[in-house]
C-alpha positions in Angstrom: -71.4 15.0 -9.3 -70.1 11.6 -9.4 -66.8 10.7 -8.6 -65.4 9.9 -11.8 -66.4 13.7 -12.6 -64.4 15.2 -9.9 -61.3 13.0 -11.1 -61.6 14.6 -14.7 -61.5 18.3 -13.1 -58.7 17.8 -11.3 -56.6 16.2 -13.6 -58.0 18.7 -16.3 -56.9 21.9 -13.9 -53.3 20.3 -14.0 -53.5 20.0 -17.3 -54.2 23.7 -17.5 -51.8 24.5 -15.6 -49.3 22.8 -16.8 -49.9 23.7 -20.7 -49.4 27.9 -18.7 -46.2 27.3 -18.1 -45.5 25.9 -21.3 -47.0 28.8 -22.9 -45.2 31.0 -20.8 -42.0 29.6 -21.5 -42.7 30.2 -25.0 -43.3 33.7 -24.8 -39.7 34.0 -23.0 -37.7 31.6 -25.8 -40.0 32.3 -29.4 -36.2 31.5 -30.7 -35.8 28.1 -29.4 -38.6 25.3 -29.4 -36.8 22.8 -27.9 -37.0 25.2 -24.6 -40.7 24.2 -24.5 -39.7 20.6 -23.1 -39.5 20.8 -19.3 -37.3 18.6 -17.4 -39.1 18.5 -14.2 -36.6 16.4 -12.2 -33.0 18.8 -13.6 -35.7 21.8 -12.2 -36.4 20.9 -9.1 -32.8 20.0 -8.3 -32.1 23.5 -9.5 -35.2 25.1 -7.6 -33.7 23.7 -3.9 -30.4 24.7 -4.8 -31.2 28.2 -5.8 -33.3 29.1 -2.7 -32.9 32.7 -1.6 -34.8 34.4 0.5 -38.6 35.1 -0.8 -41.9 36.0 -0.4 -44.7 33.2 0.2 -47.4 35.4 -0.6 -48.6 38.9 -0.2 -47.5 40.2 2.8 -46.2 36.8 4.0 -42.5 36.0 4.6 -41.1 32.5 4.7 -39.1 32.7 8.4 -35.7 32.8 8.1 -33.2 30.0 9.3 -32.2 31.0 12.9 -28.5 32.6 13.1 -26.3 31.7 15.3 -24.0 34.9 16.9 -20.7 33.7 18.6 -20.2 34.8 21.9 -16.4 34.1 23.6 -17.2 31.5 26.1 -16.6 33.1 30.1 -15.7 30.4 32.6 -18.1 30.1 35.5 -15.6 29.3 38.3 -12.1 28.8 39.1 -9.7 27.4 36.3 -6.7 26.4 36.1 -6.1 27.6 32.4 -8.3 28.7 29.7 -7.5 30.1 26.5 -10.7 30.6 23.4 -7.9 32.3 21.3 -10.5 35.4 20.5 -7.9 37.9 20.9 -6.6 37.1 17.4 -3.3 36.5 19.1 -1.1 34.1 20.6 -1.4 35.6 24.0 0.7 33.2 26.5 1.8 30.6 24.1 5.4 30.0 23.9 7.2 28.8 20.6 9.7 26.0 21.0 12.9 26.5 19.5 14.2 23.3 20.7 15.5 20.5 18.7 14.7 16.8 18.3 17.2 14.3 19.3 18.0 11.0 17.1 16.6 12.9 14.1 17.6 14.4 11.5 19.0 17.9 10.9 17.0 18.6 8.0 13.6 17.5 10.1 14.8 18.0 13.8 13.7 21.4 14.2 9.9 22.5 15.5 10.0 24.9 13.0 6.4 23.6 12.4 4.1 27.1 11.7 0.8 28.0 14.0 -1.8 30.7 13.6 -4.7 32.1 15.0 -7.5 32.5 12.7 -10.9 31.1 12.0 -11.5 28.0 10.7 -11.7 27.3 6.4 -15.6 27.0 6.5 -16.3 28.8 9.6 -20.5 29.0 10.3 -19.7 31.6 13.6 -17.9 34.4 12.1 -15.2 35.8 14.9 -14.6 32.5 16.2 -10.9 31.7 16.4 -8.5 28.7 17.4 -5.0 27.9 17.3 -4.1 26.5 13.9 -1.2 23.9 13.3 -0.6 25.3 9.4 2.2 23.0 7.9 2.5 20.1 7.0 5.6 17.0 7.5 6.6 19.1 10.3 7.6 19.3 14.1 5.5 21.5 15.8 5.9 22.0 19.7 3.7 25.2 21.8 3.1 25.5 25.5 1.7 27.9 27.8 2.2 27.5 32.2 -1.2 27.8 33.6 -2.7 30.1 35.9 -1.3 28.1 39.1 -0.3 24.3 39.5 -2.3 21.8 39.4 -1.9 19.5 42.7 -3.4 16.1 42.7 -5.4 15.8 46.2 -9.0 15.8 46.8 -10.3 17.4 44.1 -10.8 15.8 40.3 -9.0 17.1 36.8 -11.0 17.8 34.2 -9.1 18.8 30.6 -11.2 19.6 27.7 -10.4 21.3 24.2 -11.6 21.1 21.1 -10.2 19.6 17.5 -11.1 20.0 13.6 -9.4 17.9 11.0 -10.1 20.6 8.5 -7.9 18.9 5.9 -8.8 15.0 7.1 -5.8 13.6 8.5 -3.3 11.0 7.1 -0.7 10.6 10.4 -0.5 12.6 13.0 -2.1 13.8 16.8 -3.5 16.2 18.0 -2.6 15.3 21.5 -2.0 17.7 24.5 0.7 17.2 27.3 0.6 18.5 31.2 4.2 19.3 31.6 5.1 17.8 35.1 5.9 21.3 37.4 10.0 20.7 37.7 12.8 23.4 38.4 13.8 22.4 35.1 10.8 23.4 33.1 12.0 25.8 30.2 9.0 26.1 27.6 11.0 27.5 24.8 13.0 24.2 25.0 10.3 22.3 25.2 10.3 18.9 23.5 9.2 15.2 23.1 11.3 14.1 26.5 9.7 17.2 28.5 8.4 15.5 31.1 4.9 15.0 31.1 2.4 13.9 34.1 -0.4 13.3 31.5 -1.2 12.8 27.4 -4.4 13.1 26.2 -6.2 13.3 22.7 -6.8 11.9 19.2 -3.8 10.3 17.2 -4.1 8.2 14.2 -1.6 7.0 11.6 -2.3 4.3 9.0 -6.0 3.0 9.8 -5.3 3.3 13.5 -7.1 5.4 15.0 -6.2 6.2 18.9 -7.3 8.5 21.7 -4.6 8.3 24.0 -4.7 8.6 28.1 -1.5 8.3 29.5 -0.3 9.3 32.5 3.4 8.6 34.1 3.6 6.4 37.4 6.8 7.4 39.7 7.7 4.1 41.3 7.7 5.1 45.2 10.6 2.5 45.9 13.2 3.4 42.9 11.8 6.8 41.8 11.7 5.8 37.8 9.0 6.8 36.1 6.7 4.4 33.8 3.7 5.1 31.2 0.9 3.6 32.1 -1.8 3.5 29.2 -5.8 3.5 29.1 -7.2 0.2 27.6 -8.6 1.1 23.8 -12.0 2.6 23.9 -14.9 0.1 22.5 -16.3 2.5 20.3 -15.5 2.7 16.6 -13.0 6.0 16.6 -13.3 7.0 12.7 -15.6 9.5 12.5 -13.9 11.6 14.8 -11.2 12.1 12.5 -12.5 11.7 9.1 -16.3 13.7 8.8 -14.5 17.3 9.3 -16.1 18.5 12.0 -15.3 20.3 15.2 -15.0 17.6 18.5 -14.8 18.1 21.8 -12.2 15.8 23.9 -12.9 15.9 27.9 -10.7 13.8 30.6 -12.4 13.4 33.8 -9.8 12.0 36.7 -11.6 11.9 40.2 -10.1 11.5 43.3 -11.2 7.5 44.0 -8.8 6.5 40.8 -11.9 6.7 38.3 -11.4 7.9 34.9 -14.1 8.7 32.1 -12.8 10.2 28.6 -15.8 11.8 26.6 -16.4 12.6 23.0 -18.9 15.5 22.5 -20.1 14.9 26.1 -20.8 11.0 25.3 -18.8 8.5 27.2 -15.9 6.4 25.4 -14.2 5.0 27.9 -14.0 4.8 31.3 -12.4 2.5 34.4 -10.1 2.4 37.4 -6.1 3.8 37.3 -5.7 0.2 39.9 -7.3 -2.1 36.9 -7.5 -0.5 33.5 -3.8 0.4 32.9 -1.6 -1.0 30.9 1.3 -1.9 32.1 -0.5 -2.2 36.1 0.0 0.5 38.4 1.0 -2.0 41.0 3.3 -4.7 40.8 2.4 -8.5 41.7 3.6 -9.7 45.2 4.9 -12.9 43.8 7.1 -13.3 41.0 9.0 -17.0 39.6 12.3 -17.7 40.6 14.5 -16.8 38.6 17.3 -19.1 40.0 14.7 -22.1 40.5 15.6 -24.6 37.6 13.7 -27.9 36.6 15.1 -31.2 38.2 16.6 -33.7 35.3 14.1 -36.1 36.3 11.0 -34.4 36.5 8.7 -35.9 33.6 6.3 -33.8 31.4 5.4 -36.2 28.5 1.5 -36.9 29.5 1.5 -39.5 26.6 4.5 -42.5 26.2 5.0 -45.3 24.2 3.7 -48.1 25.1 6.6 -50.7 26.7 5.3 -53.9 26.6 4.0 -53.6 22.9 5.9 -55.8 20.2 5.8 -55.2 16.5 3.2 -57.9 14.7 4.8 -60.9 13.2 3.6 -60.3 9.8 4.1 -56.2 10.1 6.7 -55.6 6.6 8.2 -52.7 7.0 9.8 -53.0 3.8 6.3 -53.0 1.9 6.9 -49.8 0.1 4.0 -47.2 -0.4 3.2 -47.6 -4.1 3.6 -50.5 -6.7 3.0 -50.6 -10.5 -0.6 -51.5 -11.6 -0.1 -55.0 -12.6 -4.0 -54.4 -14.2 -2.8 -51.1 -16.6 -2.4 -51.9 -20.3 -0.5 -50.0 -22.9 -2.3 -47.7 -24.7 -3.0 -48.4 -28.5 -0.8 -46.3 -30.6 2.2 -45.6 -28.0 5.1 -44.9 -29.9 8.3 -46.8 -27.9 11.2 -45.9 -30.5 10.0 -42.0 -30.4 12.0 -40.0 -27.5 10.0 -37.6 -25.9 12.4 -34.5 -26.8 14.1 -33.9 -30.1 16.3 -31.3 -30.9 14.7 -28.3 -32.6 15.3 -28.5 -36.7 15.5 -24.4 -37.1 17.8 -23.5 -34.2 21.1 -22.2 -35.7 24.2 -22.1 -34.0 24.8 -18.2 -33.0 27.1 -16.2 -35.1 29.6 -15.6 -32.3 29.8 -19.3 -31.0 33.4 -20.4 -30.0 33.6 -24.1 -29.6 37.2 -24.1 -28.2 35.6 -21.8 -25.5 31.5 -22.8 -25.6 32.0 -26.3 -26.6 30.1 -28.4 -28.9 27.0 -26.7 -29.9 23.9 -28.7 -29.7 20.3 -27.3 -30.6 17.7 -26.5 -27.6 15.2 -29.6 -27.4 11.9 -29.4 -27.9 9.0 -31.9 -27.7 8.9 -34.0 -30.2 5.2 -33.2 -32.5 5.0 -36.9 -33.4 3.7 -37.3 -30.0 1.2 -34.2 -30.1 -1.4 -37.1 -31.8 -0.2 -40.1 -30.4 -1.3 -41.2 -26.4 3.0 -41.1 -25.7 6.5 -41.6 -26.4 9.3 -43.6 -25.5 9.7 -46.8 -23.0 6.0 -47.3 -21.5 5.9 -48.1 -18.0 3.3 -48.9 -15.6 1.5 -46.4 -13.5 2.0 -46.4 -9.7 -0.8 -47.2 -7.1 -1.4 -47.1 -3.3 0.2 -50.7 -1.8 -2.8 -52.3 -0.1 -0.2 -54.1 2.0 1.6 -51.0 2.7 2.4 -50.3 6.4 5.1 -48.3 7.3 7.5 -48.4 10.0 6.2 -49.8 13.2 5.7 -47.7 16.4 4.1 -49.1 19.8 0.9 -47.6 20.8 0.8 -44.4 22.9 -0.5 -45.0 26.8 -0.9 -42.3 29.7 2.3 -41.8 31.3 2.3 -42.8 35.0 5.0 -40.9 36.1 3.6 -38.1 34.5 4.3 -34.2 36.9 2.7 -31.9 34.3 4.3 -28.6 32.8 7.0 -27.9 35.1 7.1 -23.7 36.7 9.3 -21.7 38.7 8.3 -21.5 42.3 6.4 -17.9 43.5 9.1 -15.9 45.6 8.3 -12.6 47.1 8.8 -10.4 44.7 11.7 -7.6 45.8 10.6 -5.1 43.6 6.7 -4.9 45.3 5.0 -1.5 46.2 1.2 -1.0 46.5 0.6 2.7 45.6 -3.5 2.8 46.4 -3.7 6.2 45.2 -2.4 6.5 41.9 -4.4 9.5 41.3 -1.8 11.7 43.3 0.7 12.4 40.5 3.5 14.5 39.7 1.6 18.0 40.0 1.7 20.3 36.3 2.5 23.7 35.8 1.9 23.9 31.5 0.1 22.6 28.8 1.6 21.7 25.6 1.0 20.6 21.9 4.3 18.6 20.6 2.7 17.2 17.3 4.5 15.7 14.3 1.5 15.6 11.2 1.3 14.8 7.7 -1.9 16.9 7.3 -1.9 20.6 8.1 -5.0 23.2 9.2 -5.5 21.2 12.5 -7.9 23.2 14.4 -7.8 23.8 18.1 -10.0 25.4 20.5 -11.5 26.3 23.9 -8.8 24.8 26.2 -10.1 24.6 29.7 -8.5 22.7 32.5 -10.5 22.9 35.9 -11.5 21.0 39.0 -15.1 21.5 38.3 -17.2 19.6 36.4 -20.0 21.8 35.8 -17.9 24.9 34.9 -16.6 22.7 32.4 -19.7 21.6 31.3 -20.7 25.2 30.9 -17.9 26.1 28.8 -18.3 23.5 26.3 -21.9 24.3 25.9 -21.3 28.2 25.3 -17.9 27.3 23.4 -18.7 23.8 21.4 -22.1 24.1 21.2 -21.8 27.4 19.9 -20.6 25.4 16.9 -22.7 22.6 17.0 -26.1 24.8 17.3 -24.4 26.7 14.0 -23.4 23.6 12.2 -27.1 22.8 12.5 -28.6 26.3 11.9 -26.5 26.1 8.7 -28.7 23.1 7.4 -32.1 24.4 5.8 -35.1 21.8 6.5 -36.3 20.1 3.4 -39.7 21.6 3.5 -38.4 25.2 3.6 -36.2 24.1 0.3 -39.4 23.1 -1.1 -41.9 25.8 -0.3 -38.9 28.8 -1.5 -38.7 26.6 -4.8 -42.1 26.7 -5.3 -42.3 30.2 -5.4 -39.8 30.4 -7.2 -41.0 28.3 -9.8 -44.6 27.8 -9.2 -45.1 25.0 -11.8 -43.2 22.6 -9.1 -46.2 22.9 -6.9 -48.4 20.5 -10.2 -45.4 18.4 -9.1 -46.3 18.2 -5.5 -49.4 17.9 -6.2 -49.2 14.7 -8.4 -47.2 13.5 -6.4 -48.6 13.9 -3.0 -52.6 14.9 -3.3 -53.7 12.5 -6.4 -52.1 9.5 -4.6 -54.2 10.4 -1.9 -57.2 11.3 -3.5 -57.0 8.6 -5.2 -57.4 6.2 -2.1 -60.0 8.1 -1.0 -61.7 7.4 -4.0 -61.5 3.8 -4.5 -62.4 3.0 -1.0 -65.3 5.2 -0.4 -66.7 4.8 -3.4 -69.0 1.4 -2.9 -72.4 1.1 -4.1 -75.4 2.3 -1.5 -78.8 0.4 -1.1 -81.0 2.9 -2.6 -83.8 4.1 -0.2 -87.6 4.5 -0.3 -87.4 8.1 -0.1 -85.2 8.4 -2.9 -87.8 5.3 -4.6 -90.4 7.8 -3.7 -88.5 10.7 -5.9 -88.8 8.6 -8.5 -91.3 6.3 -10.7 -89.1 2.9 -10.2 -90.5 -0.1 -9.0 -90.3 -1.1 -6.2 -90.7 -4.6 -4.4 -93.7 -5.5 -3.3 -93.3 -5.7 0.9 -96.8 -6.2 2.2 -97.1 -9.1 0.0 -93.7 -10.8 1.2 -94.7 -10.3 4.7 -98.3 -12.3 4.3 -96.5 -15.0 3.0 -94.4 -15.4 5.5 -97.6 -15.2 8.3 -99.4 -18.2 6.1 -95.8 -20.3 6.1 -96.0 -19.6 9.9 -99.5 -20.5 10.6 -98.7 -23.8 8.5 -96.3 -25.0 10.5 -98.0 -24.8 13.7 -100.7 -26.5 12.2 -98.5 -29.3 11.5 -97.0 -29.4 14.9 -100.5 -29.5 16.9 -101.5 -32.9 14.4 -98.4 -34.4 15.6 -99.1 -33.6 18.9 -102.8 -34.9 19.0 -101.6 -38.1 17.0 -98.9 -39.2 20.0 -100.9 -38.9 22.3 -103.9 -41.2 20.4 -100.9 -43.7 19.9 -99.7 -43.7 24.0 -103.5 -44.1 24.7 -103.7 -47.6 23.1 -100.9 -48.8 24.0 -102.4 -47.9 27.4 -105.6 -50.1 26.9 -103.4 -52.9 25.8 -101.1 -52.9 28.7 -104.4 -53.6 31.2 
């Protein structure tokens, strides 16, 4: 069967199978005719959206999307606290009942509501955080940890997790290590606690920020300073705006290096010695502050020129512009018309006093004689550059000879110097604490871990986070399962596959592969055609052949008679 032919089936079967399922439509709506028209496109939208689970055939089951089951995360090693909030309870959290200084009464309070629940659109039923519920509030919570943590030879790592449920507008969601002090009272605790580190997400406005900050005790006057992290390169948005559940991990190791990670990815990362802001370490020189600039000392790199003198004919009385002695008055200028006139049908107010207003005049107006005509009133001459026009004379600027350059300070030693080498060794912690202010409520935190092992926190995050992430994912059906569920569903869509996956193709097949073939003598042989005559071709060609070699032995035979005479003639 020739191509063409197996075209016309197949289009001819989808036309069958098509008009089917418009005749079995009609069977289900003999009431309505305008059900007969099919909107393919509006069907298939609905087709993917109304997958359930169903049947591929007899006996054949479409597999299911794996399910994820949550699991509370264990640590793997010594911690320093942990908290995965699955006991449905804040167990070790302490509520701050402190105020807020230089604020007001109304707003001073951390009166600021938290909960633990799941999250709104939670994919791992039984998984709970800590939830900061209001919102325009102070909220403050802490909890001590297990034992202090002592800065010495072994890193910090702090990791938690965070969901904007509700986006965010301005606010953190920032945790504090409270510095271990006698003074330490976590139901007073508030935003001049003392701290020895900040870490987390904070954004207000379009600033978006993920603070490290830790507090520097200067060794030689005992004041503490904040030093900051320089801003991470990467672009911070989508942390805070796509909804999802992130996980914030500070890594501080014992050589002064820091690295602050993202769902395990590197943001940031340098030195406490380099990458803080203000430095850790003082400079050794600082600029005098009693050193002042001597009254002769000469910064002007450029000066007037001394010897110069002003050019006899330099007028410095030319002035800028003069009248166009070339401009003529334009036809039609009326001189005796002023430019203004008073208006005819202004009336003097009812209520105008002249012994206290004065003389009432009308408001002017232009005058509309001179809407048509080129002006009004005394014509003068237009104004134009003054070719001879100079200006005041100043002498030439020359390089200054007794020029010092921009005069500085001297360097002194500066009094204030300390070189702390080890900035890692700071003020030990005994709690960690949330003391938020937000504009958006339902921030959702979880799996707090701080450790001195980088694998065990590793291993939390991936049996804590990636809990979530593996069900955020499992959540998500593939495409082709939507598509093979609404097909059985509505069987019809697979003429719409089919059109618009197999004819293409076929298609292409058939237009390439379908050249003409040389028929052969067998199939000649079938048949009564004609066919050329071979035998006679080929003893043509032998007579052309002998021919020419004919030709070639006369002009062979002829040279040499030609060379033989001229032989003869030579003797």
């Amino acid at each position: 069967m020739e191509p063409k032919w197996w075209l016309f089936m197949v289009l001819l079967l989808l036309g069958t199978v098509v008009q089917a399922h418009d005749g079995h439509d009609d069977e289900d709506d003999d009431d309505d005719e305008d059900d007969d028209v099919i909107d393919v496109e509006e069907d298939l939208e609905d087709g993917i959206e109304e997958v359930e689970d169903s049947k591929l055939g007899d006996g054949v089951t479409f597999p299911p999307s794996p399910k994820v089951t949550y699991k509370a995360p264990v640590p793997t090693g010594e911690v320093y606290f942990v908290d995965a909030f699955d006991k449905g309870m804040l167990v070790g959290w302490v509520l701050s009942k402190a105020k807020k200084d230089d604020t007001d009464d109304e707003i001073a309070k951390y009166d600021g509501k938290w909960e633990v629940e799941e999250m709104k659109e939670s994919k791992l039923p039984g998984d709970k955080g800590l939830v900061l519920l209001s919102r325009a509030k102070h909220h403050a919570i802490s909890a001590r940890l297990n034992k202090p943590f002592t800065f010495d030879t072994k890193p910090l790592i702090v990791q938690y997790e965070v969901n904007f449920q509700s986006g965010i507008e301005c606010g953190g969601a920032y945790v504090k290590l409270l510095s271990r002090t006698p003074e330490l009272n976590l139901d007073q605790f508030h935003d001049k606690t003392p701290y020895t580190i900040m870490f987390g997400p904070d954004k207000c406005g379009e600033d978006y920020k993920l603070h490290f900050i830790f507090r520097h005790k200067n060794p030689k006057t005992g004041i503490y300073e904040e030093k900051h992290a320089k801003r991470p390169d990467t672009d911070l948005k989508t942390y805070f705006t796509d909804k999802k559940t992130h996980l914030y991990t500070l890594v501080l190791n014992p050589d002064n290096s820091f690295e602050i990670l993202v769902d395990q990815m590197v943001v940031n990362s340098g030195n406490l010695l380099n990458d803080m802001t203000p430095p850790v370490n003082p400079p050794r020189e600082i600029e005098d502050p009693n050193d002042q600039k001597p009254e002769d000392w000469d910064e002007r790199p450029k000066i007037p020129d001394p010897d110069a003198v002003k050019p006899d004919d330099w007028d410095e009385t030319a002035p800028a512009k003069i009248p166009d002695e070339d401009a003529t008055k334009p036809e039609g200028w009326l001189d005796d018309e002023p430019e203004y006139v008073s208006d005819p049908d202004a009336e003097k107010p009812e209520d105008w006093d002249e012994d206290m207003d004065g003389e009432w005049e009308a408001p002017q107006i232009a005058n509309p004689k001179c809407e048509s005509a080129p002006g009004c009133g005394v014509w003068q001459r237009p104004t134009i550059d003054n070719p001879n026009y100079k200006g005041k004379w100043k002498a030439p600027m020359i390089d200054n000879p007794n020029y010092q350059g921009i005069w500085k300070p001297r360097k002194i030693p500066n009094p204030d110097f300390f070189e702390d080498l080890e900035p890692f060794k700071m003020t030990p912690f005994s709690a960690v604490g949330l003391e938020l202010w937000s504009m958006t409520s339902d921030i959702f935190f979880d799996n707090f871990i701080i450790c001195a092992d980088r694998a065990v926190a590793d291993d939390w995050a991936n049996d804590g986070w990636g809990l979530k992430k593996a069900a955020d994912g499992a959540a998500e059906p593939g495409v082709m399962g939507q598509m093979l569920e609404a097909a059985e569903e509505r069987p019809w869509l697979w003429v719409v596959y089919i059109l618009t996956v197999a004819l293409p193709l076929f298609l292409v097949v058939l237009f390439c592969c379908s050249g003409k073939k040389q028929p052969s003598a067998a199939e000649y042989k079938k048949t009564d055609a004609p066919q050329p005559d071979v035998k006679e071709e080929e003893e043509e060609e032998e007579k052309e052949e002998e021919k020419e070699k004919k030709d070639e032995e006369e002009s062979e035979e002829k040279l040499e008679s030609v060379e033989a005479q001229d032989s003869k003639a030579n003797k």
